[in-house]
N, C-alpha and C positions, 0 to 999 in steps of 0.2 A: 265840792270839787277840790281835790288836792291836785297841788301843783309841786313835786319835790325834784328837785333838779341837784346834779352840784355841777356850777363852771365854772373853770379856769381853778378847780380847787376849791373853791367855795361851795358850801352847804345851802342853797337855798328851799326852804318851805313855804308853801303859802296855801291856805284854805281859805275856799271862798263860799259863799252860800250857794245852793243850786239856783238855778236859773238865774244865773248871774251872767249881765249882757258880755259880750262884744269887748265893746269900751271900757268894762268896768273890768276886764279881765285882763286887756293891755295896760290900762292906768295903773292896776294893782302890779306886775310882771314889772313896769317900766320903774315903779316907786323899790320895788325890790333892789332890781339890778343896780339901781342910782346907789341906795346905802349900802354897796357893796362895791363901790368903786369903779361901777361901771356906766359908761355915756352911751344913755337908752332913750331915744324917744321914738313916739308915735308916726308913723307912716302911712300911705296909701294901700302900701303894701304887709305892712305888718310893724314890728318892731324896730326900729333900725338901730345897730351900736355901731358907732364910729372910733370907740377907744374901747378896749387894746383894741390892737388889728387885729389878734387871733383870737376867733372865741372857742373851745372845748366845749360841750356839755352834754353829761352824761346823764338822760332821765331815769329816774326809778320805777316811774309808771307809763301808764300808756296817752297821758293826756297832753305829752312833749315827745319831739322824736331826736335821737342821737346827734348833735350837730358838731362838723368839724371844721371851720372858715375861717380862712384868714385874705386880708387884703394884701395881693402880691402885686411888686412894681418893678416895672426893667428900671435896673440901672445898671451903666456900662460901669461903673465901679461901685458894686454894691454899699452900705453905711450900716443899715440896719437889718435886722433878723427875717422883716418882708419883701425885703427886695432881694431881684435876682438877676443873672446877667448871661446866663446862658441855658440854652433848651434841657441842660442835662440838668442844671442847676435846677429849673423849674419843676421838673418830673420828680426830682428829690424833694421837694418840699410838697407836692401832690401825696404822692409816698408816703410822706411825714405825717399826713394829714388825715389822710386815711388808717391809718395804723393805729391810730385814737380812737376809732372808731369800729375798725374791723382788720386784724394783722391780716386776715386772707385774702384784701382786694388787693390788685395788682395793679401799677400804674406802669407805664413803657410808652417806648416807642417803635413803631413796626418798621419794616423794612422800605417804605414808602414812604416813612417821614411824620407818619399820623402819632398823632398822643393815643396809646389805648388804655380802656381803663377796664381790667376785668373783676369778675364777681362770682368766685365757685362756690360762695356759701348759700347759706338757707334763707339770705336777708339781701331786703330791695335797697340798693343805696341810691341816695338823690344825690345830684351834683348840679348847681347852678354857678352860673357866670354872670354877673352884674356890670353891666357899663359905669361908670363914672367921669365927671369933666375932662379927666385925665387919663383916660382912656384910650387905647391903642383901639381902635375899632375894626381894623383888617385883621387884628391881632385877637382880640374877641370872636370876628366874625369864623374865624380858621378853627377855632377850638369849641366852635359853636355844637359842632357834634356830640360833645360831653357833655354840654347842661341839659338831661336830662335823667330820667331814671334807669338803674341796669338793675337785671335784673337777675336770678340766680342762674347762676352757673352761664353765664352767658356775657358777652363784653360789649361796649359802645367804643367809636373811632370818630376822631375828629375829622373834619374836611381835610383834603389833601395838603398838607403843610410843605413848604419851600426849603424843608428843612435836608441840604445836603447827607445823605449817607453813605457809604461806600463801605462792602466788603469784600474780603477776598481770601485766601488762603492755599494751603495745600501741607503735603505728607513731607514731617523731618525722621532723621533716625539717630537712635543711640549706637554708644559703640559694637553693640552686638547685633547692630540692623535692625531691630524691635523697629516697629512704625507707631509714632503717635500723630494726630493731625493738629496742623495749628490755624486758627482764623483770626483775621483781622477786623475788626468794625471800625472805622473812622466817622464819625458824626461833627458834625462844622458848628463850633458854639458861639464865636460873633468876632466880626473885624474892631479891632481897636488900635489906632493911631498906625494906619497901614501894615499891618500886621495880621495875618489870620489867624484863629483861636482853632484847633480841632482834638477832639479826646478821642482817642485811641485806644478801642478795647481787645485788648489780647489771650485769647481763650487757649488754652491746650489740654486735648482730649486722647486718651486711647484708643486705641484700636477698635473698643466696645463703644466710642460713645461717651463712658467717663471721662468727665470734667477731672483733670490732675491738678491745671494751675487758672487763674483768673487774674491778670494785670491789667489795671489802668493806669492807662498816662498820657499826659497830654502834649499837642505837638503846636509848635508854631512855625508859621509859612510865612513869607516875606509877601507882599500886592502882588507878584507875579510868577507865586506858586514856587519858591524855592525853600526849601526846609531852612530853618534854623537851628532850630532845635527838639528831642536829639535828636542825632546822627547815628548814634548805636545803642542799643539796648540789651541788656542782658536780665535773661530770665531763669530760675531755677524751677524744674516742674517734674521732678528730682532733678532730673538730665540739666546740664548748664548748657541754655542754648543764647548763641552769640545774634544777635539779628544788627544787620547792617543794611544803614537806609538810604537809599541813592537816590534821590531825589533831586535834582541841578532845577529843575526848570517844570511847569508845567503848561498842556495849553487844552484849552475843551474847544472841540471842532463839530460836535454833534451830542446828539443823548448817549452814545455810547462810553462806557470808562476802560480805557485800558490799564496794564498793571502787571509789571514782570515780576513773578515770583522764583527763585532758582536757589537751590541748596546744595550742600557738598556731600550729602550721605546717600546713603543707598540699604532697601530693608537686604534682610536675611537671604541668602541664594545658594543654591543647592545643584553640585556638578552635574550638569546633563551631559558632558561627554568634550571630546578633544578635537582639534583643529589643528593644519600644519600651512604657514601661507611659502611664497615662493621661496622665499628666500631658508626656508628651513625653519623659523622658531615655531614652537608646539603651546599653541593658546589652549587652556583649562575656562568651557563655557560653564556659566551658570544660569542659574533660571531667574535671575534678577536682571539679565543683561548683561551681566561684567564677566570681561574677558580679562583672564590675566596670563600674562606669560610666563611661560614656566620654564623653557630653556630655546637652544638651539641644535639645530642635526648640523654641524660642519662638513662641509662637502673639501674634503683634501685634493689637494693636485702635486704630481710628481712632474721633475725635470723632461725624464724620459719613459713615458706610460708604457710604451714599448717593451720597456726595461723590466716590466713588472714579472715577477717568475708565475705562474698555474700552479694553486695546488689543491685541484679539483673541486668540485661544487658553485662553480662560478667564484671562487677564491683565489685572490691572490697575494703574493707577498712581497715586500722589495728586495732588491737586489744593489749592488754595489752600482750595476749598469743604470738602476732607476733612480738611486739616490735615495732622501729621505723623502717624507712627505710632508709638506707645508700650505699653510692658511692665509690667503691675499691679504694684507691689512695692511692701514693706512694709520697712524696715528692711534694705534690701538683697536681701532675698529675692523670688522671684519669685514670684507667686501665681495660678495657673494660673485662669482662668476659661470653658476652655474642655477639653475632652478630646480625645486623641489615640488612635482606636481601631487598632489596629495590626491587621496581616491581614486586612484589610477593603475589598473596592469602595467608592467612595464612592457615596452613596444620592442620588438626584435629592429635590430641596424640592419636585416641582411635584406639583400635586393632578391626577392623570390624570383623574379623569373630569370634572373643571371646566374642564380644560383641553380634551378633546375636546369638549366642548358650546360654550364658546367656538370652536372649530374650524370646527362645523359651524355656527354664528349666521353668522360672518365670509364661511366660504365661499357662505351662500344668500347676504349681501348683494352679495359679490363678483358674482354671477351676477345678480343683481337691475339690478345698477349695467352692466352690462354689457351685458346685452339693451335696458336705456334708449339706453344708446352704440348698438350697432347701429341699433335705431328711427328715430335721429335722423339715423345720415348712410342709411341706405333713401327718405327723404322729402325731405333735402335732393339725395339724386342725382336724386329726380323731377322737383323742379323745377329743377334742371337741365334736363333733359332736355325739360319743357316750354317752356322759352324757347327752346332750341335749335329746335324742333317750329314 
């Protein structure tokens, strides 16, 4: 029975005769590891090394399986290479650990707060969690969902973890209107000396979905939720986008998170057509929403309207009697005194039935005046016609 291993960088070999116990195969592994610098003894459970914290080892046969372990410890101010002091902190040394062993496992955190750990390759990875004296055991018990095997192409999730997360986002734009999307992750990594810890991850994507930029950065909140630090950030993802963080004060009244998001762009917009409101200015819509104004109709008034000379086609012109024509304004501004109803036939001023009764007075005179006219030349052709006689 061959035993070829190398850990931590170390070559080890060991051939043992077949049917070789148990015992005699720990004690041989344990005498190994010792003259190689490693503190190995025998267990209930198996081997146990206490020094280094982290073991690597890579088998060359089938008679040892791939191992990557290291003994992690909170500490609120980390000292050495095992210890950690925040959830993200943690998942990066899981990361770390894995990657010794297989770059295609994935370690994360889900939207829930769970540690997950996935596995798309062709290999079963094991993952245990050991207690010790000094053990956080709610803290074991939460990540209890990982110590076991995953298997391919398929993920394990720890118990529901207390681990704050919050995200949010929405659509900014360049100066030509292009829309890319931006989202925010904040994850809460640990209070220290009344001070909140939170990393803050800053994603910007296109329109398709591609990832343009990825920032991380981390924020700190004062015991009663007021930012300290920063207060503004700036990102290049080509576009320079300014992000300003308004945070005074915060307060949690239920499981819901609220969250203003608001920007100063607007995408790309395309003229659907024109507008005129009362007052006469002539708005240019687009299909973005944005109305811009593009000018004003000024409505003139003269002295003496009266005054105005006809020249034909509902046209008129001024006259000495009208004066000029001028624009009400106050301080430079115009001051509309008339309305501009837009969409609208224009409506006749004439009172219809005053005016057909006028109509009919005019045309009996007309006929009045008219029948006299005939009378008059009937009696002058008479006497005509008498003298002729």
């Amino acid at each position: 029975m061959v035993y070829d291993f190398t850990i931590n960088g170390k070559d080890i070999n060991l051939t043992l005769p077949d049917g070789s116990t148990k015992s005699e195969i720990q004690n041989a592994l344990v005498n190994k590891l010792t003259q190689n610098g490693i503190d190995a003894t025998i267990s209930d459970n198996g081997i146990m090394i206490s020094n280094p914290t982290k073991i690597i080892l890579h088998s060359n046969n089938n008679n040892l399986p791939n191992i990557a372990a290291e003994k992690l410890i909170y500490k609120s101010t980390p000292q050495t290479e095992n210890e950690f002091d925040t959830m993200q902190n943690l998942i990066d040394k899981f990361q770390s650990l894995a990657n010794n062993i297989d770059p295609n496992v994935s370690v994360s955190l889900d939207d829930k707060g769970r540690m997950v750990t996935t596995n798309p390759t062709a290999k079963t990875v094991n993952s245990y969690l050991l207690k010790t004296e000094n053990s956080n055991d709610l803290f074991i018990n939460n990540l209890g969902g990982i110590g076991n095997e995953i298997y391919p192409q398929t993920s394990t999730k720890s118990n529901a973890f207390k681990v704050n997360k919050q995200d949010f986002g929405g659509n900014i734009y360049d100066t030509n209107g292009n829309k890319d999307i931006i989202s925010f992750s904040f994850t809460k990594q640990k209070v220290l000396n009344n001070q909140i810890k939170w990393n803050g991850k800053i994603t910007v994507k296109d329109d398709q979905g591609n990832i343009i930029n990825t920032t991380n950065q981390n924020f700190t909140f004062e015991q009663n939720g007021k930012l300290l630090s920063p207060k503004t950030l700036t990102i290049n993802s080509p576009q320079t986008i300014n992000i300003n963080f308004n945070l005074t004060s915060y307060t949690k009244t239920d499981n819901k998170t609220n969250y203003s998001f608001s920007q100063n762009g607007l995408e790309k917009g395309y003229l659907q057509g024109y507008d005129i409101n009362d007052d006469g200015v002539i708005f240019a819509n687009f299909s973005n929403s944005k109305s811009v104004e593009l000018g004003q109709i000024p409505i003139f008034h003269f002295q003496n309207p009266q005054g105005l000379e006809s020249i034909g086609g509902n046209l008129f012109r001024k006259t000495n009697n009208s004066n000029k024509a001028f624009l009400y304004e106050s301080n430079g501004e115009y001051i509309p005194y008339a309305k501009v109803i837009s969409h609208k036939l224009e409506a006749s001023n004439v009172n219809f039935a005053e005016a057909m009764t006028e109509l009919i007075i005019n045309q009996k005179a007309f006929s009045a005046a008219a029948k006299t006219v005939t009378t008059s030349d009937e009696m002058i052709q008479k006497a005509i016609n008498l003298k002729r006689g």
